[in-house]
C-alpha positions in Angstrom: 95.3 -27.1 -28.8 93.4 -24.8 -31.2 94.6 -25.0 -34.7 98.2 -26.3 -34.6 100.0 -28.2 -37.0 100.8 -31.6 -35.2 103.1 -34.3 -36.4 102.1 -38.2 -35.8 104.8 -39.9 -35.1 105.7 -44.2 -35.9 108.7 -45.7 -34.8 108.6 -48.7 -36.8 112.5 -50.8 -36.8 114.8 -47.2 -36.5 112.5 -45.0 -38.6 109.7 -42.7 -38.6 107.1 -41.6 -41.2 105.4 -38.8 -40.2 102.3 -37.1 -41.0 101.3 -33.3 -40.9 97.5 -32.4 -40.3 96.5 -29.0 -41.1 94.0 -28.5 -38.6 93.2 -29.7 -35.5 90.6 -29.0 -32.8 90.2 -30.0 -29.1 86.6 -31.0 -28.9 86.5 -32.2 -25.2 89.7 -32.5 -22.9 89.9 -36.4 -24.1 89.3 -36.0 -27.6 91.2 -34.4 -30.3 90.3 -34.7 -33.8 92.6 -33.9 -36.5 91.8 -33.3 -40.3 92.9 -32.2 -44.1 91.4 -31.4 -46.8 92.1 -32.8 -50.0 91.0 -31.9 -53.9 88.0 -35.1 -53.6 87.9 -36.2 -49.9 89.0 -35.2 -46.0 90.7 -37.2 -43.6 90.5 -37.1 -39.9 92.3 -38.9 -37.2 90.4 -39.1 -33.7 92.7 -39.5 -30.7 90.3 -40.5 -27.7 91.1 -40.9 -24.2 89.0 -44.1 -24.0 89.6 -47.9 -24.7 85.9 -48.2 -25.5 84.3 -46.8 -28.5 84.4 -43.6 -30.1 82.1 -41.9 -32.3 82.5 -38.5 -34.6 79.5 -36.8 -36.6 78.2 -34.0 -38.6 74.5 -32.2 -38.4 73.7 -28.6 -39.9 72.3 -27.9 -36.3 73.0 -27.8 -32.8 70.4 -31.4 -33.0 71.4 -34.6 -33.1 68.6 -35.3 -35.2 70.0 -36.3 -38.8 73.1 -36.3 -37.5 75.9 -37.9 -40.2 78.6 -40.4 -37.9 80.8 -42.9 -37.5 81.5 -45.2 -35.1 84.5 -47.0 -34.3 86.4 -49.1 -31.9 89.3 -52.0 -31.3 87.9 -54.6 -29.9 89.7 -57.1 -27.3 91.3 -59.5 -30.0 93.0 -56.2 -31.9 90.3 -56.1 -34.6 89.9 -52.5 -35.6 86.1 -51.3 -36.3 84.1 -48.5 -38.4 81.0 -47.8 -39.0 79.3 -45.4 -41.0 76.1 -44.4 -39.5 73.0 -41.7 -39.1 70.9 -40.4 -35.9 67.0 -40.7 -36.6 66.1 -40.5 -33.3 68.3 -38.8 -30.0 67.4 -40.7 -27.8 68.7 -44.0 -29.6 71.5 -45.0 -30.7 72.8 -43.6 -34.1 71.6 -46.6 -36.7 73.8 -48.3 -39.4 74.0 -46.9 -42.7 72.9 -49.2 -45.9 76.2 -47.3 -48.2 79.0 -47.6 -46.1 81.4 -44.4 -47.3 84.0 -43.8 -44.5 87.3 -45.5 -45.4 89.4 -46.9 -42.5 93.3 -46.0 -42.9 94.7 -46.8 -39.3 93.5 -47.8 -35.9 95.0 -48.7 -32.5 95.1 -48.4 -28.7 97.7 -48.3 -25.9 96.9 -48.4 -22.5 94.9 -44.9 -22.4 94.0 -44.4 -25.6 92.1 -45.4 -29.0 93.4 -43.9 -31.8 91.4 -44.0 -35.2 92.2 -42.7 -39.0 89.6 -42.5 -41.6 88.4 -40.6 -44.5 85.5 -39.9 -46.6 84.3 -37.7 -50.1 82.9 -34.5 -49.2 79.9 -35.7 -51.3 79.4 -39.3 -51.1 75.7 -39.3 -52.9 74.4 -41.2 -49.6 71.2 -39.3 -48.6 72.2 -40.3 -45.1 75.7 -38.6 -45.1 75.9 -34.4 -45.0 78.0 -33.0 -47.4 81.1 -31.4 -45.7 81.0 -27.8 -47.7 82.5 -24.6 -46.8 79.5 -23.8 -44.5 79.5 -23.9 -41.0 79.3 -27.7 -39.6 78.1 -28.7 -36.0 80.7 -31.3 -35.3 78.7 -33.8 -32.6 80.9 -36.5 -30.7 80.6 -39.2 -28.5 82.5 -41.8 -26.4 82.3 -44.7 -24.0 84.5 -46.5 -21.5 82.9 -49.7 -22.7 83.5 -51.3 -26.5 80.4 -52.8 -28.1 79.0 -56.3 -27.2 79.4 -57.5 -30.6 81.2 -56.4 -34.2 77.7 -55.8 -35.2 77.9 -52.6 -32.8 75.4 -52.7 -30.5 76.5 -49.4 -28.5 76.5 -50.4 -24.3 73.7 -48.7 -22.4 74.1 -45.5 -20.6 77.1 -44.2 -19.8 78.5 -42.4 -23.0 80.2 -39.0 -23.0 78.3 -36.6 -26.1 79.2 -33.1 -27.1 79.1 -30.9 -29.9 80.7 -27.2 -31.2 80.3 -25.6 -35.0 83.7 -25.8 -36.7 84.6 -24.8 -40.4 86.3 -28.1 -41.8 87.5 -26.5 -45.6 88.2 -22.9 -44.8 89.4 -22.9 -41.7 92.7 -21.1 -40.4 96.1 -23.1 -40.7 98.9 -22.7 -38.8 101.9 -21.7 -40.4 104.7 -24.5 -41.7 106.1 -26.7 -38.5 109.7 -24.9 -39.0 112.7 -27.3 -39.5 116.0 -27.0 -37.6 117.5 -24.7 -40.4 114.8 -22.2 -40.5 114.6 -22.0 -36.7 117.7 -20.9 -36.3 117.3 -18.5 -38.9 114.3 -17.1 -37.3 114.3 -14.6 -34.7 111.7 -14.7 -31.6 108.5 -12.8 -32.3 108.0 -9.9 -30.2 104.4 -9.5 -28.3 102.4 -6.4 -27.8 99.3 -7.1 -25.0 96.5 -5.0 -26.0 94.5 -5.2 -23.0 91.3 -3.6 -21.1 91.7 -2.6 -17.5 89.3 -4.1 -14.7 86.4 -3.2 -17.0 83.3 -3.8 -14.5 79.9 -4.7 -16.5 76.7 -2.8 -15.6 74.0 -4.9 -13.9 71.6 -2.7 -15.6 72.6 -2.9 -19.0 72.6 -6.1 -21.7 75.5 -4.8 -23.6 78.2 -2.4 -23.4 81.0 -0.8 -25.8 83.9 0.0 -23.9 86.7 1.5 -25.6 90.2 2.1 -24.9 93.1 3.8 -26.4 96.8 2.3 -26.2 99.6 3.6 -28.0 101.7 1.4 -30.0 105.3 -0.1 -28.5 108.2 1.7 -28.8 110.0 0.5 -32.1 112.5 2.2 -33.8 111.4 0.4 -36.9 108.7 -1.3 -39.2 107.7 -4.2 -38.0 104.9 -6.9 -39.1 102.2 -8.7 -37.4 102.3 -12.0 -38.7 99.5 -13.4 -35.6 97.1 -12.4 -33.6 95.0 -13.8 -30.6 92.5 -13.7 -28.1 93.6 -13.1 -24.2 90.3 -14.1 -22.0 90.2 -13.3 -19.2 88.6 -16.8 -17.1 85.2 -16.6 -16.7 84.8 -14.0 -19.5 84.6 -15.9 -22.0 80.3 -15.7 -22.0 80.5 -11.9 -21.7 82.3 -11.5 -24.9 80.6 -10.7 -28.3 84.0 -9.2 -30.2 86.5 -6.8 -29.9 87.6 -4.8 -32.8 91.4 -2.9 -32.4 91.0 0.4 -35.0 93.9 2.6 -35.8 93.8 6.0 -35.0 94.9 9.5 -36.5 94.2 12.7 -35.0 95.5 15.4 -32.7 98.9 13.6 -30.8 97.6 15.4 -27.3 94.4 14.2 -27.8 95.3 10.9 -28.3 97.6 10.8 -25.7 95.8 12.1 -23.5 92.9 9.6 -24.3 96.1 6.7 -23.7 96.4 8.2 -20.3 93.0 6.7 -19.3 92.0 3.6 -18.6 88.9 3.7 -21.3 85.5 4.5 -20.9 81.8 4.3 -22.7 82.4 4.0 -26.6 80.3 6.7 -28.1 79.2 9.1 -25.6 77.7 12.6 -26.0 80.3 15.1 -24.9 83.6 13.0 -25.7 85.9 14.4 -28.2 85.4 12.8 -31.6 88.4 10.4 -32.4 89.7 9.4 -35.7 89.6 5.4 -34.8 88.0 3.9 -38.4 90.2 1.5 -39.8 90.4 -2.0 -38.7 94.1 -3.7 -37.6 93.1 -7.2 -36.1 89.2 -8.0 -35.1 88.1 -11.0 -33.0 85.0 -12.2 -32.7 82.8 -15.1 -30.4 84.5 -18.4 -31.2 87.7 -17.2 -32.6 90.7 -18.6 -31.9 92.9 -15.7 -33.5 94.5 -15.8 -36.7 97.7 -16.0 -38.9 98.5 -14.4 -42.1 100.3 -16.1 -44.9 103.8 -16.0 -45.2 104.0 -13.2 -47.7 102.0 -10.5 -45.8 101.7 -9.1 -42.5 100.0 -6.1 -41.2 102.6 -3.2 -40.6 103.9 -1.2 -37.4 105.4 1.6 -38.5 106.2 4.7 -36.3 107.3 6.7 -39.4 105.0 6.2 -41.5 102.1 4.4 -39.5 99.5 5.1 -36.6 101.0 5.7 -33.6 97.9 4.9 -31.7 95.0 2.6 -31.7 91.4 1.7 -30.2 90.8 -1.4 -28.5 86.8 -1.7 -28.6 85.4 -4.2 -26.7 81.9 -5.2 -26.8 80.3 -7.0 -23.6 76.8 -8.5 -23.8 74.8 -9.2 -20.8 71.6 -11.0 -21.5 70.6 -12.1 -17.9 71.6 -9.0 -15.8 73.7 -10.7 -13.8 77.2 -10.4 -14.3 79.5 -9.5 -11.1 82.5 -9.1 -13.1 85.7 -7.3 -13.8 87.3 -8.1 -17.0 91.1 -7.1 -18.5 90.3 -9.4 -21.6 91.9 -8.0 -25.0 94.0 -8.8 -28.3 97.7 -10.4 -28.4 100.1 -9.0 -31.5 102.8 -11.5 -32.1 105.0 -9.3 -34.7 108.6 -9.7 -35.8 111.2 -7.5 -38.2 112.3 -9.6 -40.5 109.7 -8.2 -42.9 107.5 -10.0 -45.5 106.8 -8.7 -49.2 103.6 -7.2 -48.6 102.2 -5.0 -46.0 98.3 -6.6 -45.3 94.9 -4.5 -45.2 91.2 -5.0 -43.3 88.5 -4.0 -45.8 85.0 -3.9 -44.1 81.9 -3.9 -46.1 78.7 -3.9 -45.2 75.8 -2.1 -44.1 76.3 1.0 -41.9 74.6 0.5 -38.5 72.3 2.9 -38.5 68.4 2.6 -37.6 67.6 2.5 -41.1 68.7 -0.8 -41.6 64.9 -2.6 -41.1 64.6 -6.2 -40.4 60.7 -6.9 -40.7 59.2 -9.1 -37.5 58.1 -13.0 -37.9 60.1 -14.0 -41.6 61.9 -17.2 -42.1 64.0 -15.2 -44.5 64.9 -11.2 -44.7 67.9 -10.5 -47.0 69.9 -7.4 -46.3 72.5 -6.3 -48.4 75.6 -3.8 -48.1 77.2 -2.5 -51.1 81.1 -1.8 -52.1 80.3 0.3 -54.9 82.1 0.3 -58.4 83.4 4.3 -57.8 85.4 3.5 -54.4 87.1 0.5 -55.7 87.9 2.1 -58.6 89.8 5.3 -56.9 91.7 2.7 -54.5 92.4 -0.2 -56.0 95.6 -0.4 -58.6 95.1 -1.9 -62.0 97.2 -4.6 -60.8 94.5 -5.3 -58.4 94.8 -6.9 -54.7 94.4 -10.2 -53.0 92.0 -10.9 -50.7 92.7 -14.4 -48.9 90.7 -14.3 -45.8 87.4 -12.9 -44.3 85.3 -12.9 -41.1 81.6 -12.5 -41.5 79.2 -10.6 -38.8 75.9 -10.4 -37.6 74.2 -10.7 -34.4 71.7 -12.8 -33.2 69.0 -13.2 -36.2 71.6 -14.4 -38.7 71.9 -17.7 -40.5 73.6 -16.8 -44.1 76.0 -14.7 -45.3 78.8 -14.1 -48.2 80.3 -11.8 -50.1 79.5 -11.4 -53.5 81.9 -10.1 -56.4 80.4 -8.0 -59.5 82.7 -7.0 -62.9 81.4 -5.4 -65.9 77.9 -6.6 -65.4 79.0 -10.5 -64.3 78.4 -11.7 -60.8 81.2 -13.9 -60.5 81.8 -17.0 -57.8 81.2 -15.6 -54.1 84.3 -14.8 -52.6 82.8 -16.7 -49.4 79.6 -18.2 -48.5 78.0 -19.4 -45.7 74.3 -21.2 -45.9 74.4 -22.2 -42.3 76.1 -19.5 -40.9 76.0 -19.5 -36.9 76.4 -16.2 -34.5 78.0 -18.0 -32.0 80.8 -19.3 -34.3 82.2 -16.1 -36.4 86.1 -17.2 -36.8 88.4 -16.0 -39.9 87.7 -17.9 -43.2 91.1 -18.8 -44.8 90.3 -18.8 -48.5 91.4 -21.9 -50.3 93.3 -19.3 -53.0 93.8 -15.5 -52.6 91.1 -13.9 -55.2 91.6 -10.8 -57.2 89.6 -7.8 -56.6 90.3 -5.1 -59.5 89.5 -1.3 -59.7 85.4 -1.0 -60.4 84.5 -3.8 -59.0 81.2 -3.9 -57.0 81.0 -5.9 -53.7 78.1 -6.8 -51.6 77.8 -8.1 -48.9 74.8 -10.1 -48.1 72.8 -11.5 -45.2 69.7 -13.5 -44.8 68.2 -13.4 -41.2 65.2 -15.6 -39.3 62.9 -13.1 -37.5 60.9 -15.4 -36.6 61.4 -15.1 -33.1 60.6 -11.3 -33.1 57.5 -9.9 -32.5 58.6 -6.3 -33.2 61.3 -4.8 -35.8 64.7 -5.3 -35.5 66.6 -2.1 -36.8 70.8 -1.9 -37.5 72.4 -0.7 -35.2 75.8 -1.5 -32.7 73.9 -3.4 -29.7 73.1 -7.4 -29.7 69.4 -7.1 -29.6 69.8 -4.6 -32.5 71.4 -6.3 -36.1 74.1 -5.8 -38.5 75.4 -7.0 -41.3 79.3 -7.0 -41.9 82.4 -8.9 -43.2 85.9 -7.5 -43.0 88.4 -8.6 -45.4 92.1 -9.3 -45.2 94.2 -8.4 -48.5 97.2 -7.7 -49.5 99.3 -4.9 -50.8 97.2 -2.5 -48.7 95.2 0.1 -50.1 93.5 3.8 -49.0 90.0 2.2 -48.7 89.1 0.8 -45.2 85.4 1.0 -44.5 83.3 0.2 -47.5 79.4 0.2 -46.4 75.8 1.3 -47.7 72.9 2.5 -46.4 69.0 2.5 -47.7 68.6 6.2 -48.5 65.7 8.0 -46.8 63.6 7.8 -50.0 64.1 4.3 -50.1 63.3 3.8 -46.5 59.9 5.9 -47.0 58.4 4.3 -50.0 59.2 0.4 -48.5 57.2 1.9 -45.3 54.4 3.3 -47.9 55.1 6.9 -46.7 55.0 9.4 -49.7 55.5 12.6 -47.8 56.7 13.9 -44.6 55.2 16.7 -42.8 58.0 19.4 -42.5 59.0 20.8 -39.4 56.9 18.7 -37.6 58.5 17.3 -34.1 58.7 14.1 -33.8 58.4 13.2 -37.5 55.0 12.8 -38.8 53.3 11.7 -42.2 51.7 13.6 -44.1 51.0 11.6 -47.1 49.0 8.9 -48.2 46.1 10.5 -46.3 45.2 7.1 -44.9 48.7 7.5 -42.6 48.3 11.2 -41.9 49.6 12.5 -38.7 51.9 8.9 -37.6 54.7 9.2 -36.4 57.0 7.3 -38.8 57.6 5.2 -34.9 54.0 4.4 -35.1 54.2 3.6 -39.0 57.2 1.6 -38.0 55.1 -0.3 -35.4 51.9 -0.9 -37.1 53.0 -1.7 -40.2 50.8 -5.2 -41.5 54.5 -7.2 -42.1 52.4 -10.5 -42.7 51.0 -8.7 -45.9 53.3 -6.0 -47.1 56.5 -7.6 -46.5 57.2 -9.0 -50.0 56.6 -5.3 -50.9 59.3 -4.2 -48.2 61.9 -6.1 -49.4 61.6 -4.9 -53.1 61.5 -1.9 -52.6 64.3 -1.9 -50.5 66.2 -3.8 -53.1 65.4 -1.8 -56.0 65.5 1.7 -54.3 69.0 3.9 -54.0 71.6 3.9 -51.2 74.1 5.8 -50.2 77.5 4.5 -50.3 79.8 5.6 -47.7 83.7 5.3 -48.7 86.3 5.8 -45.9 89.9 6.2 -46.4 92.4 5.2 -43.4 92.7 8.9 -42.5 88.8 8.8 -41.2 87.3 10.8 -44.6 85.0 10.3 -47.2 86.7 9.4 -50.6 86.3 12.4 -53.0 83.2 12.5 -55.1 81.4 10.0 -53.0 80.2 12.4 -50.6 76.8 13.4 -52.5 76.8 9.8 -54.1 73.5 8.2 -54.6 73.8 4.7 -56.2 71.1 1.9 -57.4 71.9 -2.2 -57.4 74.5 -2.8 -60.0 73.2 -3.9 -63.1 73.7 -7.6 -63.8 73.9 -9.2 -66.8 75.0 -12.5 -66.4 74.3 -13.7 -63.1 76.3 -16.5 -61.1 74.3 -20.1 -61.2 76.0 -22.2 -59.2 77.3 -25.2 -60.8 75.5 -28.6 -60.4 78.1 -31.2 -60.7 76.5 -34.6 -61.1 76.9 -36.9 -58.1 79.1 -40.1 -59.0 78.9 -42.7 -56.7 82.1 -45.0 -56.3 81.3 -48.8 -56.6 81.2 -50.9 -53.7 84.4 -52.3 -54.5 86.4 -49.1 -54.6 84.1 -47.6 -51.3 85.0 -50.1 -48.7 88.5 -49.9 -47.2 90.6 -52.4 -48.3 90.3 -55.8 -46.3 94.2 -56.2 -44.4 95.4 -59.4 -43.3 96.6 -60.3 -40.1 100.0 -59.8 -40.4 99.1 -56.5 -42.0 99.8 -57.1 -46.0 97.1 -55.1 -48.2 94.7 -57.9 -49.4 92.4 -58.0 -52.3 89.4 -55.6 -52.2 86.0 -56.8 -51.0 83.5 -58.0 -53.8 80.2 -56.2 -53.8 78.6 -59.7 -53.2 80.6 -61.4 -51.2 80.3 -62.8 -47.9 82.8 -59.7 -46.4 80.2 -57.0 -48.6 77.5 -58.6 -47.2 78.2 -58.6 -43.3 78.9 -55.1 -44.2 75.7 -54.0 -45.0 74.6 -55.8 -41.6 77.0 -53.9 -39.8 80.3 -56.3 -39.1 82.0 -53.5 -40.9 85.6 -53.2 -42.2 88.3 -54.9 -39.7 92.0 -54.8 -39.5 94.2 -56.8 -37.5 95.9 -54.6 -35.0 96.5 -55.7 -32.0 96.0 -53.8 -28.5 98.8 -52.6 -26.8 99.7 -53.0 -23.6 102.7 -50.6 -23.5 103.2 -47.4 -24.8 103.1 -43.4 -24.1 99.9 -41.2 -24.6 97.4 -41.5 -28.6 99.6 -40.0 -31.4 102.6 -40.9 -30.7 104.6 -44.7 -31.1 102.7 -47.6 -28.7 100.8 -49.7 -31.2 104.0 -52.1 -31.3 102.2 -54.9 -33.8 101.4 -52.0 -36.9 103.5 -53.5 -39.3 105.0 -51.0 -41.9 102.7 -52.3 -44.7 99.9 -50.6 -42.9 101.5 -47.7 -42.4 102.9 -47.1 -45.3 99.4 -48.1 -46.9 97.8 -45.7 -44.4 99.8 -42.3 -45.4 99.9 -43.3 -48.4 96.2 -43.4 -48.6 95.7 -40.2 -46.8 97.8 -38.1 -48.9 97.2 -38.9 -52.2 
């Protein structure tokens, strides 16, 4: 069900209140959780193919180990449960919480399902619960047949379903508006172009393969926009696929048509003419689920005055050797031609993947940046600036943070995205909360922080899985000349991190000649040998504070002018960001619990922090509504729960929305 926009539906005496989600996610095929994000807190709805309980959780990890939950359930008088809770140990039960933070909005079941509405403040200064923050989160779930013995929740032995998948709960993609009867008929069908490989059969020899392919675009008369685009996997694919990338091309028409002629081959390869396929037009990446642009930008199809053709590059990764398989997998382009205001860009920056790019063996942390520098914003980008509203970040295996850093006149500014618990596996588009302006001169980097401590030996940049990169691409609107923004360590730089000061000349392979202590290594050996437990600290300063050279590419596949020679240094910064440290305010008890409903759903008064209700709380007979089972009614979501009164309702969206 991915990311779409549902509609919960209550036909209470004639009418119906209804209530959009932004996102939703299909976590197992009986349980769909559902979510928005407010300004202070998020609220979810659980819809659980079960009539036992039902349990929902975050962790940083893929462990259950510190695991923030919350159980709940309805039990067999109509009594509607929560509990907020943590896991100390997996293999028991997740334990009760002493500060109960989850708010209950709306529970029921019908004869399949149990249906559960909740929120909670993304910080709710519990130790116990994991602030929800624009980082990655490993959403953990569970579920049971069986209800618990008692309200105190004892959870029934054995038995329980668990699961868990990272997710991005703020900044994740949203589908576009549910259209209304008026607009629908207004709108005309969007049109689909198939961008697909051809029976591509993975080497048994080989961990990873590029394949690329070149397609030419469908025959339109006129400019269209791409307002979607999607991932077409091919079954049992799906664990042979790292990303695919679809580049425009320009270049010699017979060339490229003869190059559409052919099914694809190798990516890369000595001998193969050189095409002009650099800028990016849609990317996918492992865990994607596509994306949408907003409604006032698309990304353009335009046979006057656009690419005709374009690279489908599809990287395969083999770990085990053993795939037997033949894959057609690619991109979907839903476009239309009732155009929007703005024709949409991909910006990538990053580090070019290139050998120089050194990752140091056995180090909890190695920060590598790419830089955007200050001269190829400022040729491309108008003084009006442009937009960016979305971003996918990129690394492969090592990788655990990224974001994108912003630099102006000698201010680092709030990052443009962050992630401190990025995961590999996971690398879906980032829908910023607001577009931000980027203005001629600024400086962009792009920076990752990788855990080597698996490696025994170097990891160095470069375009296969066991090799490491560092890259986000950014969407923005009105497009611009600049596509590929990256950086590399310059030679020198390289050299004096490695404690080489001179290179023999001429010599084949590549030998030192200076200190005299490393005379006659091969800079391999130096690479090999180097003491990393001792001199990486050194490393990683002198790779910071040495030059790079920044390589700007425009859309036509060349170097921006006067950039070609460039040598740069880090940008100067004056006032650097600090992130803000808001102090934690704790609601009282009073205002934390969920208000206390009475049996024929009226909103009651609100539970005293030492009364009898507070108290069984904190033991664990947690908040309790009186809703009563139903034993009629179609599938979770929709109308069943016939005893909901409208007071609960009401007080339930009401809740949620405001």
């Amino acid at each position: 069900m991915g990311n779409l926009v549902v509609f919960i539906a209550f036909a209470l005496f004639g009418n119906c209140i209804c209530v959009e989600w932004r996102h939703s996610a299909v976590l197992d095929n009986n349980f769909l959780v559902l979510w928005t994000p407010g300004d202070k807190d998020v609220t979810f709805e659980v819809q659980v193919k079960t009539l036992g309980y039902v349990g929902l959780g975050f962790t940083k990890d893929e462990g259950r180990v510190g695991a923030d939950m919350v159980i709940g359930w309805v039990d067999n008088n109509g009594q509607v449960h929560l509990q907020d809770r943590h896991v100390k140990d997996a293999s028991r039960d997740p334990q009760m919480d002493s500060s109960q933070d989850y708010r209950l909005l709306l529970g029921y079941e019908n004869k399949t399902h149990t249906v559960l509405r909740f929120s909670r403040r993304y910080d709710t200064c519990d130790p116990r619960d994991l602030k929800i923050t624009n980082d990655t989160m490993q959403v953990v779930w569970q579920y049971h047949a069986e209800e618990p013995v008692s309200a105190a929740g004892v959870l029934p032995d054995h038995g329980d379903i668990r699961g868990s998948r990272p997710l991005y709960l703020v900044q994740r993609d949203a589908q576009p508006a549910r259209r209304t009867s008026r607009n629908q008929e207004q709108e005309t069908p969007l049109q689909i172009w198939d961008v697909l490989n051809q029976q591509v059969r993975l080497p048994m020899q080989e961990d990873t393969l590029l394949w690329c392919r070149v397609l030419k675009m469908p025959a339109i008369r006129q400019k269209h926009h791409v307002v979607r685009y999607e991932p077409v996997i091919q079954p049992g694919s799906k664990e042979y696929l790292h990303h695919m990338t679809l580049y425009e091309c320009r270049g010699s028409s017979s060339d490229m048509e003869a190059a559409a002629r052919a099914s694809g081959g190798v990516c890369y390869q000595p001998g193969q003419p050189i095409l002009q396929c650099n800028t990016i037009a849609a990317t996918w990446s492992l865990g994607s689920e596509g994306f949408n642009y907003p409604p006032e930008a698309g990304y353009a199809l335009d046979p006057h005055a656009g690419p005709l053709f374009y690279m489908l590059e599809t990287h395969y990764t083999n770990p085990q050797l053993d795939a037997f398989i033949s894959d057609s997998s690619g991109l979907r382009l839903l476009y239309t031609d009732r155009l929007r205001t703005h024709d949409a860009g991909v910006l990538s920056i990053g580090i070019d993947p290139n050998w120089r790019h050194i990752i140091p063996p056995g180090q909890p942390e190695v920060i590598s940046e790419g830089h955007c520098v200050a001269d190829c914003t400022g040729q491309t980008i108008p003084n009006n600036g442009v937009n960016m509203f979305a971003v996918i970040m990129h690394t492969h295996q090592l990788g655990n943070k990224v974001r994108l850093r912003q630099i102006r006149a000698g201010e680092e500014l709030p990052p443009i995205a962050s992630d401190a618990n990025y995961n590999p596996s996971y690398q879906e588009y980032r829908r910023l909360q607001r577009p931000v302006k980027i203005y001629p001169g600024d400086h962009l980097v792009a920076e990752c922080t990788y855990s080597s401590e698996s490696r025994a030996a170097i990891t160095l940049g470069g375009l296969t899985t066991r090799e490491e990169t560092c890259l986000i691409s950014a969407l923005y609107y009105p497009r611009i000349e600049l596509s590929l923004c990256y950086s590399l360590p310059s030679l020198p730089t390289v050299l004096h991190s490695l404690g080489i000061q001179q290179l023999m000349s001429g010599s084949s392979p590549v030998k030192i000649q200076a200190p005299p202590e490393l005379s006659g290594l091969t800079l391999e050996e130096r690479l090999v040998s180097y003491d990393w437990e001792t001199g990486f600290q050194s490393f990683q300063e002198a790779t910071r504070r040495g030059t790079f050279k920044p390589l700007c590419w425009s859309s036509r596949g060349v170097l921006l002018p006067g950039t070609e020679q460039l040598e740069s240094h880090y940008p100067r910064i004056i006032r650097p960001y600090e992130e803000p440290t808001l102090p934690c305010t704790k609601k009282p008890l009073r205002n934390k619990l969920s208000m206390m409903l009475s049996e024929d759903g009226d909103i009651g008064t609100p539970v005293e922090p030492d009364s009898d209700e507070a108290n069984a709380v904190e033991r664990g007979q947690l908040v309790r509504s009186k809703v009563s089972r139903s034993s009629e009614g179609p599938a979770a979501g929709s109308s069943g729960a016939r005893s909901v009164s409208v007071a609960l309702v009401v007080a339930a969206v009401v809740a949620a929305f405001r």
